[in-house]
LOPADREN-448940 format. One record per residue (C-alpha): residue in three letters; x, y, z. Coordinates in Angstrom, 3 decimals. Layout:
BEGIN
{site 'ala' {X Y Z}};
...
***
This chain:
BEGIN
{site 'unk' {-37.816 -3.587 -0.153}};
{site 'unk' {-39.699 -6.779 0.626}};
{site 'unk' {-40.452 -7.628 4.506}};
{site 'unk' {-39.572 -11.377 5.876}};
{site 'unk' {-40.751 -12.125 9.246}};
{site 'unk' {-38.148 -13.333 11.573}};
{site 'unk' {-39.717 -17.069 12.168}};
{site 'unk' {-40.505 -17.384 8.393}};
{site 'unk' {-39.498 -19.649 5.693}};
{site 'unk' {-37.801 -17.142 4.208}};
{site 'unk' {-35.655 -15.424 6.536}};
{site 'unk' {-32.080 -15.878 6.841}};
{site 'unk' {-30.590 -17.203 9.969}};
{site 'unk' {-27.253 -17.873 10.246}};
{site 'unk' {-24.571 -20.173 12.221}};
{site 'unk' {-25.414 -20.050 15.146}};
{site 'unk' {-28.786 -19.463 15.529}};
{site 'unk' {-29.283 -22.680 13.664}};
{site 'unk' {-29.497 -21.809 10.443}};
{site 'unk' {-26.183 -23.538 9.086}};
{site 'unk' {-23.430 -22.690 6.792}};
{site 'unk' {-26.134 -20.838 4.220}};
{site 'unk' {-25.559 -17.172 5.547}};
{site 'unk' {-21.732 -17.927 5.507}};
{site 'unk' {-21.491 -19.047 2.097}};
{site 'unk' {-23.198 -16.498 0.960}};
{site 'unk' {-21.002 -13.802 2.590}};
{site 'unk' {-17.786 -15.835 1.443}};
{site 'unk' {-18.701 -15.561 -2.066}};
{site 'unk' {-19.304 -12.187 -1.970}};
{site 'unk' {-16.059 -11.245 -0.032}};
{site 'unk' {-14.603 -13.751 -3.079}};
{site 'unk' {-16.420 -11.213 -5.594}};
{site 'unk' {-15.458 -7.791 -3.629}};
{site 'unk' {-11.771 -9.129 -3.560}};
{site 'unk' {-11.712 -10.602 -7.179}};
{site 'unk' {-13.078 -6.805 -8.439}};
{site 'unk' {-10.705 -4.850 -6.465}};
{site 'unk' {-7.705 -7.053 -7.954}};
{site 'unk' {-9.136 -7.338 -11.646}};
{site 'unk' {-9.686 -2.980 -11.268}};
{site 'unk' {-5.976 -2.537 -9.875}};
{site 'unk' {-4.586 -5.252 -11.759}};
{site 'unk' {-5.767 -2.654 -15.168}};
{site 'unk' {-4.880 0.335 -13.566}};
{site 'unk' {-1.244 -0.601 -12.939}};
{site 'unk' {-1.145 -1.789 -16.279}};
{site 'unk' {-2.338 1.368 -17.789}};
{site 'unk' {0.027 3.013 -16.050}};
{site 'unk' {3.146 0.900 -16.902}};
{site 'unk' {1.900 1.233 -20.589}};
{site 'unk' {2.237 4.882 -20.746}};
{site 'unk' {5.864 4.957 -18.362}};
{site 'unk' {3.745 6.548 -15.477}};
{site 'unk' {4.170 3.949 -13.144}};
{site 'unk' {7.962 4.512 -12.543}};
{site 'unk' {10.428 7.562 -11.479}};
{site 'unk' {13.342 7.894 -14.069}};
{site 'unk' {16.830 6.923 -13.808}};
{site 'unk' {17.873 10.227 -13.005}};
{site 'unk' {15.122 10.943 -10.288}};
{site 'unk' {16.226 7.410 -8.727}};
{site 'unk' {19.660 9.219 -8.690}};
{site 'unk' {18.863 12.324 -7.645}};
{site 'unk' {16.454 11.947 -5.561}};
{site 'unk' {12.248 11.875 -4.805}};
{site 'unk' {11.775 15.120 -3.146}};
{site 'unk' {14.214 17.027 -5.918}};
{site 'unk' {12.942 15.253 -8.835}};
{site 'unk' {8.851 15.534 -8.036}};
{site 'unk' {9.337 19.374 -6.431}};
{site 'unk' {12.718 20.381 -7.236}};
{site 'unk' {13.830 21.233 -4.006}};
{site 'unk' {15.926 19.538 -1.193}};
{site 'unk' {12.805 19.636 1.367}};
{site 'unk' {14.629 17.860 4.389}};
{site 'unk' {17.946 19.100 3.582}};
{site 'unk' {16.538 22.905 2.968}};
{site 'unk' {15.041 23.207 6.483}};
{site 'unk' {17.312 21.575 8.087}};
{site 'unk' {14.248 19.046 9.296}};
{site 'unk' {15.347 16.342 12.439}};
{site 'unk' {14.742 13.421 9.474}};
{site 'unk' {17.623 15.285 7.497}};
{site 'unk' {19.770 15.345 10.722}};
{site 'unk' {18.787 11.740 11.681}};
{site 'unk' {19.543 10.458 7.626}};
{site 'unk' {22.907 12.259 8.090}};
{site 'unk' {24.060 10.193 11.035}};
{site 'unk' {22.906 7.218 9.847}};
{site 'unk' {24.926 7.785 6.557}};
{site 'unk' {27.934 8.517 8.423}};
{site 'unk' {27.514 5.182 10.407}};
{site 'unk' {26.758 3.303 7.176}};
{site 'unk' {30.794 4.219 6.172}};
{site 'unk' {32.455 3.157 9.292}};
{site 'unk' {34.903 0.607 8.723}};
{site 'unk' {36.261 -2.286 11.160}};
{site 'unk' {38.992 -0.415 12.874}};
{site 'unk' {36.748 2.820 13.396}};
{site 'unk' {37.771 4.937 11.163}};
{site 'unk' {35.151 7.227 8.524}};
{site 'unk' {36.060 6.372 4.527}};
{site 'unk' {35.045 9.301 2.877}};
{site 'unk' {32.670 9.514 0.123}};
***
């Protein structure tokens, strides 16, 4: 690793130590670069996975369910978890009408 003294021709001083916009270019094309890797690398993961169906749940699993359709069990429902209770009411809220009344399902 090569040495620079600080006062040197050669060192690096940025904005506001009167070195101008040299250190700050330099970092904004390499955040340009980081961020232009990390979109090109998803960008061919996601399409891998579309190519082989992985990338989507079925039809039926949209139906039936995440947590029965990955595991095959209820998990909220089976214990009886508060975010079970809590979906419950809000369901029940979701189906009241105008004049107050519950339409069943």
């Amino acid at each position: 690793m090569p040495v620079v003294a600080s006062k040197s021709a050669d060192a690096l001083t940025g904005l506001f130590y009167g070195g101008g916009f040299k250190v700050l270019e330099a970092q904004r094309i390499g955040s340009f670069i980081v961020c232009a890797a990390t979109f090109a690398t998803a960008m061919a993961m996601f399409s891998a996975l579309k190519a082989v169906n992985l990338l989507r749940v079925s039809a039926e699993g949209e139906l039936e369910g995440l947590d029965v359709d990955l595991s095959g069990v209820r998990h909220l429902v089976a214990r009886g978890h508060a975010l079970a209770r809590a979906a419950g009411r809000h369901a029940r809220a979701g189906r009241r009408r105008r004049g107050g009344e519950v339409t069943p399902r």
